[in-house]
N, C-alpha and C positions, 0 to 999 in steps of 0.2 A: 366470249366475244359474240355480239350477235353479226346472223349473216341472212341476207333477205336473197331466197335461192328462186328463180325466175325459170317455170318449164313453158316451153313454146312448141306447138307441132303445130302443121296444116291438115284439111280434111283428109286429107289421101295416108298419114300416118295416126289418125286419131283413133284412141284405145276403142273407140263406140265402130270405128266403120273398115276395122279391119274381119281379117280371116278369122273366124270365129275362134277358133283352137288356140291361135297365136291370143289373140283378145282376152281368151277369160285365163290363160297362164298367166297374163301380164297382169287382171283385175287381181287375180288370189297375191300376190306379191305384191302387188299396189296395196293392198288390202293391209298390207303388215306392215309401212313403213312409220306406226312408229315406236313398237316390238323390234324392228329393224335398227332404227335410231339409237333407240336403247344401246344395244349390242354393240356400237360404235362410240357411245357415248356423246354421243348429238342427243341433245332436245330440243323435241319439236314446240314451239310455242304457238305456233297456230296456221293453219292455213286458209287460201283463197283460192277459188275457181271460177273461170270464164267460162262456161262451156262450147257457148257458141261462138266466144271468139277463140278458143283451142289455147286458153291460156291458164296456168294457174303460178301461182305463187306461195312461199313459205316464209317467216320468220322462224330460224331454229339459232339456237347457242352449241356453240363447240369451241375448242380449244384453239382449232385449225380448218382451216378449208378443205383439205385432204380426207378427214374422218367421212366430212357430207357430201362429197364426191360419192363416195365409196357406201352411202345410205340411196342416194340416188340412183348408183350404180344397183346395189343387191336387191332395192325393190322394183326392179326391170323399169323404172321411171326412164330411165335412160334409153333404153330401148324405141323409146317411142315418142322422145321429145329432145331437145336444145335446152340442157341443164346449164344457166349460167350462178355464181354463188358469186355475190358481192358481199364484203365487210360495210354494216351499215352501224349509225350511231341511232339511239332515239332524239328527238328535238330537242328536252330538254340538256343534254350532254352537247349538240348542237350549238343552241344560245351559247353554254357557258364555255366551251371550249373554241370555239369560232365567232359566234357574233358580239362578244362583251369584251374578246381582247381587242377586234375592233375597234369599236364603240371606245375602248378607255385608253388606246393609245394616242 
């Protein structure tokens, strides 16, 4: 199942403009998430970063929502942002499971 995982933090928690010490523990663990993933059995498919607007984004596959909690959790990603994990579809699954029964009913 894919799941499109949305981190949000403001300047005042962001990994770049914290306390140094706290910052580069969290960069080495950030560093590893997706050696991380692995380990949960989540994979990652790819991801996205805002910087200046403190946002990034993932598409990964897992079984369940719970494994990618628990990747976001070990790579101190959670620490320092608003991990939310939606169940998402790609488009074409989209059209044919939503817009063509539509369309044919």
């Amino acid at each position: 199942m894919l799941f499109m995982v949305e981190l949000t933090h403001g300047p005042e928690t962001c990994i770049a403009a914290r306390d140094p010490l706290i910052t580069e523990t969290d960069a080495r663990h950030f560093l590893e998430i997706k050696s991380i993933a692995i380990d949960h059995n989540v994979k990652i498919i790819n991801g996205w970063s805002f910087p200046i607007g403190h946002q990034l984004w993932y598409v990964v596959e897992a079984e369940e929502s719970h494994a990618i909690a628990e990747v976001f959790k070990d790579s101190r990603a959670a620490s320092w942002n608003t991990v939310r994990i939606n169940p998402v579809v790609n488009h074409d699954e989209f059209v044919e499971k939503i817009l063509e029964p539509i369309l044919n009913s």
